[in-house]
NUKOLNU-504669 format. One record per residue: residue number from 1; y, z, x of N, C-alpha, C in turn. Coordinates in steps of 0.05 Angstrom, whole numbers. Layout:
num,npy,npz,npx,capy,capz,capx,cpy,cpz,cpx
NUM,Y,Z,X,Y,Z,X,Y,Z,X $
...
***
This chain:
num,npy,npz,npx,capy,capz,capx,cpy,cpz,cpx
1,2569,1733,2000,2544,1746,2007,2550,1768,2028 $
2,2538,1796,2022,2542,1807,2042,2531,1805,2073 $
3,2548,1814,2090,2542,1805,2118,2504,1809,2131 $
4,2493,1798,2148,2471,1799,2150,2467,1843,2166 $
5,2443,1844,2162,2428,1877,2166,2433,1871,2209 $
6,2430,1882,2220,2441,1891,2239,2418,1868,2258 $
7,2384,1879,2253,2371,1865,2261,2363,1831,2262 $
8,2370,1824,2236,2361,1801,2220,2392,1782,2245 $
9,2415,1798,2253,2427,1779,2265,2418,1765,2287 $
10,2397,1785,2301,2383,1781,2327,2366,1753,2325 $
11,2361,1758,2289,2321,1735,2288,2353,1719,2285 $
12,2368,1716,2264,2388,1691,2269,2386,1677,2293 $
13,2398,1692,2312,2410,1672,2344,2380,1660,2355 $
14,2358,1675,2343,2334,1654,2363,2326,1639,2337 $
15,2342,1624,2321,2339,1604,2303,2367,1580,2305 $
16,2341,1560,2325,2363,1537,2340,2372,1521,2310 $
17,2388,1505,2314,2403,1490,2295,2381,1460,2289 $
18,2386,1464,2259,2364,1441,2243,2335,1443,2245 $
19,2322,1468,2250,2297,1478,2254,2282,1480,2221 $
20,2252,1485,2216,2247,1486,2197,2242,1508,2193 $
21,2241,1529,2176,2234,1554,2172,2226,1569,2144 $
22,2205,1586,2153,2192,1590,2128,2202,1629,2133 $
23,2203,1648,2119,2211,1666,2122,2196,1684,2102 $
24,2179,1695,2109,2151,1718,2091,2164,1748,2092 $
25,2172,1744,2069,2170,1769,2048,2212,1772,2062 $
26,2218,1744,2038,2241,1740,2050,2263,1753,2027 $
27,2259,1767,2011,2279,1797,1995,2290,1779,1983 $
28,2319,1789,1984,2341,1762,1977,2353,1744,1990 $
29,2329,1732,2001,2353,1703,2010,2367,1702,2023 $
30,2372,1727,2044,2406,1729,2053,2398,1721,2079 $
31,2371,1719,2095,2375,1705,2124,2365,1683,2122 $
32,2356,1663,2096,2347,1638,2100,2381,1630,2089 $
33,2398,1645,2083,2417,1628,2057,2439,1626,2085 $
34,2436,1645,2101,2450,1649,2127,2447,1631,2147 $
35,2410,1627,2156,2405,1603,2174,2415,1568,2151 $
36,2413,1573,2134,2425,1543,2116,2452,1537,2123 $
37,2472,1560,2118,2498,1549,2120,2509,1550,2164 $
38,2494,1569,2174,2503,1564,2198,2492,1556,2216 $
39,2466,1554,2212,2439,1535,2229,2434,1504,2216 $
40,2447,1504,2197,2429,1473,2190,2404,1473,2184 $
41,2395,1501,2183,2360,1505,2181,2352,1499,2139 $
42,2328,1489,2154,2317,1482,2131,2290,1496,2118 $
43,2275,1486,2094,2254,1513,2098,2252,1537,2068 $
44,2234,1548,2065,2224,1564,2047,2222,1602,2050 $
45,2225,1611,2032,2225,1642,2029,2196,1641,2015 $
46,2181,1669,2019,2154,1670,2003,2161,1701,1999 $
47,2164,1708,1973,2177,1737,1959,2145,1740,1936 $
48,2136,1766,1930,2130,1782,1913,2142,1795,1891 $
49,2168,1812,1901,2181,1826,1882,2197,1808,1864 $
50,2185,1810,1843,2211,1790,1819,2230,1801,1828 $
51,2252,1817,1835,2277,1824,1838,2290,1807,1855 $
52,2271,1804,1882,2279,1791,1912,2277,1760,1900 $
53,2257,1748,1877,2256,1718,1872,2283,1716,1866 $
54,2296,1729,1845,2312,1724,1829,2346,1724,1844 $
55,2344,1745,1863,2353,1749,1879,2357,1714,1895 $
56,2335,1719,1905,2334,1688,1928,2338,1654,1915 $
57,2337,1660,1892,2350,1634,1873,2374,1641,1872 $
58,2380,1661,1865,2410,1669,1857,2430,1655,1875 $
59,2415,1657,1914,2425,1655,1927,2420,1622,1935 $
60,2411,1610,1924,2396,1580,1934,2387,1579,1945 $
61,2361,1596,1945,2329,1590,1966,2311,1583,1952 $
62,2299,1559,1964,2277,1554,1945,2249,1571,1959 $
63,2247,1598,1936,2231,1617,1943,2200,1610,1927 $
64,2180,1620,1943,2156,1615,1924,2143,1646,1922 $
65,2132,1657,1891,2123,1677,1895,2095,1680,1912 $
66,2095,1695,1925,2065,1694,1941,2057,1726,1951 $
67,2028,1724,1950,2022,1749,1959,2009,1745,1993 $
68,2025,1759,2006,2017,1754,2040,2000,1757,2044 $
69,1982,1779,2030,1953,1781,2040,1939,1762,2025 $
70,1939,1744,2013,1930,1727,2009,1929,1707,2021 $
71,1949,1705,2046,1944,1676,2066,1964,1659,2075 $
72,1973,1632,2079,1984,1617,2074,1969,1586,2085 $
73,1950,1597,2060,1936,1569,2055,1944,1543,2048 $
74,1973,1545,2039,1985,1528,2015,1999,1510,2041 $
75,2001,1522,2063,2017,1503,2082,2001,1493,2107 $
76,2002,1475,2115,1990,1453,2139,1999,1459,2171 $
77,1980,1457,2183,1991,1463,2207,2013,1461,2221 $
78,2031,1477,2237,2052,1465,2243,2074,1452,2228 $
79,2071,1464,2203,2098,1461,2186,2116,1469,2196 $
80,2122,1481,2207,2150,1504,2210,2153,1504,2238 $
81,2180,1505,2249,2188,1510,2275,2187,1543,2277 $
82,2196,1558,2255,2194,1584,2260,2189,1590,2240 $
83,2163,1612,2237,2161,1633,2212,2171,1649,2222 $
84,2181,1665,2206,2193,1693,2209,2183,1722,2186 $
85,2178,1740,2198,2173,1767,2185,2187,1783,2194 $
86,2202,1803,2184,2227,1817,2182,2215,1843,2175 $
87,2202,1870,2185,2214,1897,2169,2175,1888,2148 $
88,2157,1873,2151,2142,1873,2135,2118,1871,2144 $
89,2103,1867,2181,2085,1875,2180,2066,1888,2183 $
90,2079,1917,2179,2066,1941,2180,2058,1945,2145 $
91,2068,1932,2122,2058,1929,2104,2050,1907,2090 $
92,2029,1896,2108,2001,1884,2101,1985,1891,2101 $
93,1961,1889,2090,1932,1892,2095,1921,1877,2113 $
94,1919,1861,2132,1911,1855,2157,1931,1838,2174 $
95,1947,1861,2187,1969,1841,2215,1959,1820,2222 $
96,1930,1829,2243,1929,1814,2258,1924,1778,2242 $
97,1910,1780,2217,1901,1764,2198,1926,1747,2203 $
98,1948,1757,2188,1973,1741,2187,1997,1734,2209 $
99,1987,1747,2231,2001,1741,2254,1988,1712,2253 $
100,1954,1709,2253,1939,1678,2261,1958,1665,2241 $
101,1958,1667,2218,1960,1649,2198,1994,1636,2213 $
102,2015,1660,2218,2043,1647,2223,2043,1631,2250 $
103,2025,1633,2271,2020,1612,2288,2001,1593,2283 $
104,1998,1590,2257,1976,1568,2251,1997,1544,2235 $
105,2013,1558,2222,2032,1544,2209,2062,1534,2224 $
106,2071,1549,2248,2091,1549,2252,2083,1547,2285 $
107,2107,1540,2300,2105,1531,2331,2119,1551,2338 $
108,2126,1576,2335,2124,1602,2334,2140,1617,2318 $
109,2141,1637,2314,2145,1663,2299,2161,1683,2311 $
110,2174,1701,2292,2184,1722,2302,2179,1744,2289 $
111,2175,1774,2298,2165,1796,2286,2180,1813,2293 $
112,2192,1834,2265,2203,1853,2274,2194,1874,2260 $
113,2193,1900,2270,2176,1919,2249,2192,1956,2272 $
114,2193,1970,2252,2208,2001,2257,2176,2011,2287 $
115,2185,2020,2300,2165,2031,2326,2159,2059,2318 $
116,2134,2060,2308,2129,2084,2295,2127,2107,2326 $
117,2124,2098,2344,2122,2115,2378,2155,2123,2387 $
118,2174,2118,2373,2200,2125,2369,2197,2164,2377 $
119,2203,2171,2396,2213,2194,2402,2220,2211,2385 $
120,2244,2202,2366,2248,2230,2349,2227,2225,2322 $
121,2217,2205,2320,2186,2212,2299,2166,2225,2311 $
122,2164,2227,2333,2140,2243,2342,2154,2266,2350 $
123,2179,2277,2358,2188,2302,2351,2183,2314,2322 $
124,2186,2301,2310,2189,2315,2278,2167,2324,2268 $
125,2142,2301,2277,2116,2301,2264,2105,2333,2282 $
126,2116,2325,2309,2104,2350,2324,2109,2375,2322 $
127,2142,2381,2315,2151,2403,2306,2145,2424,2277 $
128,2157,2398,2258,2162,2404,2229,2128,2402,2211 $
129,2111,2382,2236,2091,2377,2221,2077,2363,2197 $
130,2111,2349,2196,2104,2331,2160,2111,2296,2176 $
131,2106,2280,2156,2107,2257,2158,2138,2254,2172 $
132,2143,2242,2190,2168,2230,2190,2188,2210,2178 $
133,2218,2213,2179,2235,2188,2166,2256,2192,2185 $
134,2267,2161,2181,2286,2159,2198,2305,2135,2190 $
135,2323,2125,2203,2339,2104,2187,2323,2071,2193 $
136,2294,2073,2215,2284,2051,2201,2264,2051,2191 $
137,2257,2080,2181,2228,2084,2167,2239,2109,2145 $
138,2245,2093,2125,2260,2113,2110,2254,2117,2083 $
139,2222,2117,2084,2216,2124,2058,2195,2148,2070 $
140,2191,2169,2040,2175,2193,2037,2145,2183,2042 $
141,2122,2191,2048,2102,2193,2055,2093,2180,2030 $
142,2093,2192,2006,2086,2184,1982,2098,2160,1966 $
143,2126,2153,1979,2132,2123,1965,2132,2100,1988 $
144,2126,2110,2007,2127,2082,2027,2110,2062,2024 $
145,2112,2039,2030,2111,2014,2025,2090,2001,2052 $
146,2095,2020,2069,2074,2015,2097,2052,2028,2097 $
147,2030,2010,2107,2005,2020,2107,1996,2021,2128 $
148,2001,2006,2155,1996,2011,2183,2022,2016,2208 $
149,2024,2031,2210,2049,2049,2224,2039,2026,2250 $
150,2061,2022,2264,2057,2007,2281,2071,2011,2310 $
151,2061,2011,2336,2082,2017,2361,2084,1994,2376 $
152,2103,1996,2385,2111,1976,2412,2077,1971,2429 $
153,2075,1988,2439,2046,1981,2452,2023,1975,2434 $
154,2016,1979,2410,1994,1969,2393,2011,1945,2395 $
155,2023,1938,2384,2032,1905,2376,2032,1896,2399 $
156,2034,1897,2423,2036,1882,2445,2005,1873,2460 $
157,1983,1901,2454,1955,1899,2452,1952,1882,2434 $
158,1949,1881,2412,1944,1856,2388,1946,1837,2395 $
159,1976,1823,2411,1980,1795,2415,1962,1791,2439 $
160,1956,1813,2458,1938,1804,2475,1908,1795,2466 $
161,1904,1808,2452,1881,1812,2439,1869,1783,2426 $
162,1890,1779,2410,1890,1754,2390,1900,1730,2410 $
163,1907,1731,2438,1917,1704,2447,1942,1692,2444 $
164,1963,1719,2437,1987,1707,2428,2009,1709,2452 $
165,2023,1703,2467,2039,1699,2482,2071,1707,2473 $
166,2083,1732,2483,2109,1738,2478,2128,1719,2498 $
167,2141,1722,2477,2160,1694,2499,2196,1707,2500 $
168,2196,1728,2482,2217,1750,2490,2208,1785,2466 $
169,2230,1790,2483,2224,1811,2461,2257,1833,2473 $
170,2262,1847,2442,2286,1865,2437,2286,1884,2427 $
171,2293,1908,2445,2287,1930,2431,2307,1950,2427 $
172,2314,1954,2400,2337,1970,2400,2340,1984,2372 $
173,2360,2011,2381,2366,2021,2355,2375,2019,2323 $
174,2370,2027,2303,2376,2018,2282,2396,2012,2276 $
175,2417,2011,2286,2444,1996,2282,2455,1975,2309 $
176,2424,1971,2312,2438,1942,2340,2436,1946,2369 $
177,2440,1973,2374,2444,1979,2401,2431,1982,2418 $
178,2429,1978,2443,2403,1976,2463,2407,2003,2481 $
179,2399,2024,2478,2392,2050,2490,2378,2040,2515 $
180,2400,2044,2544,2387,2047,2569,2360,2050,2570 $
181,2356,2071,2559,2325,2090,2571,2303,2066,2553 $
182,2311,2049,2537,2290,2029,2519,2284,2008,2535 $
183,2298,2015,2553,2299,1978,2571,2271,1995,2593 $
184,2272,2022,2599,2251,2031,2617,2219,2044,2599 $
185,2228,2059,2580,2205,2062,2567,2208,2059,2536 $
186,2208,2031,2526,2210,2021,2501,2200,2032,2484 $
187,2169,2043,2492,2155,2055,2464,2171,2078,2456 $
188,2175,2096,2472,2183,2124,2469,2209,2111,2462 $
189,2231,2104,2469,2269,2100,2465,2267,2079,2444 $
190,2255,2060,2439,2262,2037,2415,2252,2038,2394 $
191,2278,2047,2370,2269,2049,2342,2255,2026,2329 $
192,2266,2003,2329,2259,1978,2320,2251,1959,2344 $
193,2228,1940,2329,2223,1923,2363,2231,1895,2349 $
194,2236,1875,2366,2234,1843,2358,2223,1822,2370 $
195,2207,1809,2363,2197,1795,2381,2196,1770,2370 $
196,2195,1749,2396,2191,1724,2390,2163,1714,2403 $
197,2140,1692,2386,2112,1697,2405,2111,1666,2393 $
198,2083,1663,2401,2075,1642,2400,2045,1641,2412 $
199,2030,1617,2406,2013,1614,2410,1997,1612,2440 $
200,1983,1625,2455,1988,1628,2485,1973,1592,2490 $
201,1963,1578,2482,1954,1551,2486,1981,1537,2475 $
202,1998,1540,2478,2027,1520,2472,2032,1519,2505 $
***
């Protein structure tokens, strides 16, 4: 299997050993098939794209097809030590909806999504005047897959909003690296954000 995406190593290390985990809008398999052989973790993928199912069997996950905006009705409170969303919730039809649902199911979560308040996207948009791309938002205006562009400070309002309690958070460039100036003004310097939250009544 090829090695894990630069980010997804990060959600790895805050996934303690023999934990349960459910992983939404989990592609192919490759960070539940990852937490299996080096976490001991146990736990479900929920995929859409036939490619990513076929994919995530391929790899031995037992994946279920599901549509996120549809919920995760199918599971009981506190199933999961960690849900995880990766790179997917800026394309849902209601975050905040499914932020509740992954602390309804899980004893917390982790979220990671491209920081649309990224510096050189708002150079480009400001300059050039067209939609922006970048290496973690890298589709055309017309084929992207995201429907709510999302920043470091909206997401951090939301969890206030909704009652959710960050319990860390990582912010760094698309290939891993933590840019000085992100540790002082995140929205503006951090391409990608990560976070770990939870329910602020835990």
């Amino acid at each position: 299997m090829n090695p894990l995406r630069a980010d997804l190593q990060i959600v790895a290390d805050w996934v303690d050993s023999g934990e349960r985990v459910l992983d939404l809008g989990c592609g192919d398999g490759r960070l539940l098939r990852y937490l299996f052989d080096s976490r001991n973790a146990t736990g479900y993928g929920l995929e859409i794209d036939p490619e990513g199912i076929t994919q995530s069997l391929a790899n031995g996950i037992n994946v279920i097809e599901s549509d996120l905006d549809e919920g995760l009705a199918d599971f009981e409170d506190d199933a999961f030590d960690q849900v995880i969303l990766t790179q997917t919730l800026q394309a849902v039809q209601r975050p905040d909806q499914l932020l509740r649902e992954m602390l309804r199911v899980g004893r917390t979560g982790i979220v990671t999504f491209p920081n649309f308040a990224y510096y050189k996207l708002r150079y480009h948009l400001a300059v050039r005047g067209r939609m922006p791309m970048s290496d973690a938002l890298s589709y055309a205006w017309y084929e992207t897959p995201n429907i709510h562009f999302c920043t470091i400070d909206d997401f951090e309002a939301l969890c206030e909003e909704l009652g959710i309690h960050i319990l860390e958070r990582r912010v760094v460039s698309h290939d891993l690296k933590e840019p000085l100036l992100a540790r002082f003004l995140p929205n503006l310097f951090g391409e990608v954000a990560l976070y770990r939250i939870c329910r602020a009544d835990r």
